[in-house]
N, C-alpha and C positions, 0 to 999 in steps of 0.2 A: 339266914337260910332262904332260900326261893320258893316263891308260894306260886301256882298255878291252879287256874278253875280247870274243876273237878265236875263230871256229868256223871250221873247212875242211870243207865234209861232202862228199857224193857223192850225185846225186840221179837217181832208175828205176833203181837197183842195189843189191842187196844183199850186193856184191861189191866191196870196196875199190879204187878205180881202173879201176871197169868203167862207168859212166854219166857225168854231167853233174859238175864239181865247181862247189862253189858258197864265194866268201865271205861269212860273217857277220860284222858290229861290232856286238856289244851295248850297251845303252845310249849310245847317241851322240848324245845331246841337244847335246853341246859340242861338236860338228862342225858346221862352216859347208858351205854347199852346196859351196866351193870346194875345201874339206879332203875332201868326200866325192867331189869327180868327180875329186880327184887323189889321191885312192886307189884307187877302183874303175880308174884309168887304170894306174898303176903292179903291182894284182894280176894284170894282161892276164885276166883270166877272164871270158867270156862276160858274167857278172853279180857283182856286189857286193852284197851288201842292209845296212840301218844298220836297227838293231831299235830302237824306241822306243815312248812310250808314247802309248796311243790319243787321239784327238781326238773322237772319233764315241763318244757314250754307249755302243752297242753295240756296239763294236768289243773284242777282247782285248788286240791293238794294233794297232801301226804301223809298215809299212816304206817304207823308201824304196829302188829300185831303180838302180842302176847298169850301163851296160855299160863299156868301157871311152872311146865318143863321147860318150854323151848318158845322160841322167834317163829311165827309161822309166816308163811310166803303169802297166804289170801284165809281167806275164812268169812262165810257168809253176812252170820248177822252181826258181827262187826262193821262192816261195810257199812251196811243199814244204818246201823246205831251212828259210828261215829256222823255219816253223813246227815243223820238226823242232825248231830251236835253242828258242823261245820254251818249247815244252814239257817241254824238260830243264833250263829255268830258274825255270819257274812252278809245274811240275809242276801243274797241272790234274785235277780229276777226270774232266771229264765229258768226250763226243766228239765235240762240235759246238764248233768256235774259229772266231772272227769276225775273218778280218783287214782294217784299213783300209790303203788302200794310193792311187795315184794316179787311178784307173779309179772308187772306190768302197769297197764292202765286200764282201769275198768270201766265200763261205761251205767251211769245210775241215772234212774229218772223218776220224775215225780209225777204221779198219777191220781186224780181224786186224793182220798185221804193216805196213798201209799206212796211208799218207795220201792222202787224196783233197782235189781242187778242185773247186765249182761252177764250172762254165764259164762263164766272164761272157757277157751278151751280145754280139754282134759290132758295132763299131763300123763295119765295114762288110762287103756280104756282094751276092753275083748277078755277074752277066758281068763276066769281065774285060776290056778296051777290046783289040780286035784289035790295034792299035801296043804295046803292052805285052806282052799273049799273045806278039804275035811275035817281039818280042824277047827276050822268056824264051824261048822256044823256040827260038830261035839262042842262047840263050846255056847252054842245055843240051843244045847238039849235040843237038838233036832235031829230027824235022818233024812237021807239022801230023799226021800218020798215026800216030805213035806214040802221040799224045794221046788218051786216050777222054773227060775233060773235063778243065774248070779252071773255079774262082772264087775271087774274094774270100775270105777268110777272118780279116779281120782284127779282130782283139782287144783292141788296144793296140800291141804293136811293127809292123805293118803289110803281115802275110803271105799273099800271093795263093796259091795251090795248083795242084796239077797233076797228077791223077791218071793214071799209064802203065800196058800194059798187065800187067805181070806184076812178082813183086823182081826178077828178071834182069837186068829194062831199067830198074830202080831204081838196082841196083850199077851198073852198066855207065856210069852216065851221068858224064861228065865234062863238069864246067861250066868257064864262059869269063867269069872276074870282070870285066873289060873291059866286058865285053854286058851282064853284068847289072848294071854298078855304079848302087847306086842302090835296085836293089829287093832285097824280102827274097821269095822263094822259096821251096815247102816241096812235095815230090813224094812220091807213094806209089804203092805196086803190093801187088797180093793175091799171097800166098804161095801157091804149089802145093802141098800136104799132099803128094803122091806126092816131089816132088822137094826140097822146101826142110822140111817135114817142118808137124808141125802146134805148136810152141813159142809160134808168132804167127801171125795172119790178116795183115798188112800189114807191109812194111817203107817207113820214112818216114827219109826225108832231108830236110837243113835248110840251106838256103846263103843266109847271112846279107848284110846291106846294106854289111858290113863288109868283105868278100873272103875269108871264110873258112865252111866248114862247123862247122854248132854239134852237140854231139855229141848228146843228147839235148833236145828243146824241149818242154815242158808245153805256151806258151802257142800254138804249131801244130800241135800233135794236138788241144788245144781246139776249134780253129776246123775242125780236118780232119773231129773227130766231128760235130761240129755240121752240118755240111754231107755230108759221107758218108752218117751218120746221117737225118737228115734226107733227103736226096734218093732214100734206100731203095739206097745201094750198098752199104752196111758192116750186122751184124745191131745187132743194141741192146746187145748187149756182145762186146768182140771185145781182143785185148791187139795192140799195135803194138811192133815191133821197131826199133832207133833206134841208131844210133853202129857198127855195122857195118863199115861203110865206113871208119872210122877205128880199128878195132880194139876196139871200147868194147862193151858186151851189153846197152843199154839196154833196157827193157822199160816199156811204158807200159800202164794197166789203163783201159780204156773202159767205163764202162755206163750206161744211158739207165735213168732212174728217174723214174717220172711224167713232168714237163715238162721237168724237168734232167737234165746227160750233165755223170758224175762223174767228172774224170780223175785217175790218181794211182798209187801205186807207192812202193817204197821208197826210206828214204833212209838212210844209214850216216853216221857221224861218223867224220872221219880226222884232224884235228889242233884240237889247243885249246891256247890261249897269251893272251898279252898281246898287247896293240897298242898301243904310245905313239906318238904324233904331235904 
């Protein structure tokens, strides 16, 4: 049987078992799509990535994404993770790495102690359909009054937004998988510096298509900057707070650089092994 190293890392944390974990399989050219969705199904973690080698001339590589349902086209702090893996495998000099992945090429760079994503463009983006709004909005115990907007913000996995009016009514919100089954959801509120202190400007929660809260999400503070940013609610660099709610201290780094908004933050290594399948 075929053994491949195996990465576990933690990703918007530079604290072991405080942000996102992620699995990596290196070299897994000998993995069938089927081997790959039945094991990202079996690690139950938000995402699985398979590291391979690139297709695209200008790519460094190539990943393929997993959740535990389906093949996703991009997804944030996989990106991270795995490029964390790829560069304690290639060891790289420089700090522009090209990854190809299902969405395209994305552009990732290394800063101080982080990594950063270009935030792809939005595959889709503007009003969310009032039958839809309303129904997230019943299905996060909310009413139309709580809400100061919502849009589109989808990137690949397929996350509308919902900005409320403070964290308070961030924490506070207790969602109704029943209502929302179906869509993926991704909420924020501005931190009060007097009361919640000044650590982060936003805390963002993430409640996935799946029935569960994801602890940290890259690829919806992508689409949250991009549109916050953009619509002039959020400044041009601002760090978002994430996993919270679940006990976790995500921390996500935003900054708007000429035409692109660079998302990104750390990522820690917590297990390395073998993987025979």
């Amino acid at each position: 049987m075929p053994s491949f190293n195996f990465h576990q890392v933690d990703v918007f944390t530079s604290q072991p078992l405080r942000g996102n974990p992620l699995a990596v399989v290196v070299g897994a050219d000998m993995l069938t799509d089927a081997q790959m969705a039945a094991f990202a199904h079996w690690t139950n973690l938000s995402e699985t990535t398979f590291l391979l080698p690139p297709v695209a001339d200008a790519a460094d590589y190539r990943v393929r994404i997993f959740s535990p349902q389906r093949e996703l086209p991009f997804a944030g702090h996989p990106t991270l993770g795995t490029c964390h893996v790829w560069l304690g495998v290639a060891a790289p000099g420089g700090d522009e790495i090209i990854q190809e992945c299902g969405i395209g090429l994305v552009r990732i760079r290394r800063k101080d102690d982080y990594l950063y994503f270009a935030a792809p463009k939005l595959l889709r983006a503007g009003t969310v359909e009032p039958d839809v709004l309303e129904r997230a909005t019943r299905g996060l115990g909310l009413t139309a009054h709580d809400i100061i907007a919502s849009a589109w913000v989808d990137n690949g996995p397929g996350w509308m937004a919902v900005l409320l009016q403070s964290r308070a009514a961030v924490m506070s919100t207790r969602p109704d998988y029943t209502v929302l089954a179906g869509l993926r959801v991704g909420i924020a509120g501005a931190w009060d510096r007097n009361t919640d202190g000044a650590d982060a400007q936003f805390e963002v929660r993430a409640f996935t298509a799946g029935g569960y809260e994801d602890p940290v999400t890259g690829s919806l503070n992508a689409g949250l900057a991009q549109w916050l940013i953009g619509s002039g609610m959020a400044p041009a660099r601002y760090v978002a707070s994430q996993g919270s709610a679940l006990g976790r201290a995500g921390r996500v780094h935003v900054e708007m650089q000429g035409p692109d908004i660079w998302v990104g933050g750390a990522v820690t290594s917590c297990i390395r092994g073998t993987l025979t399948l």
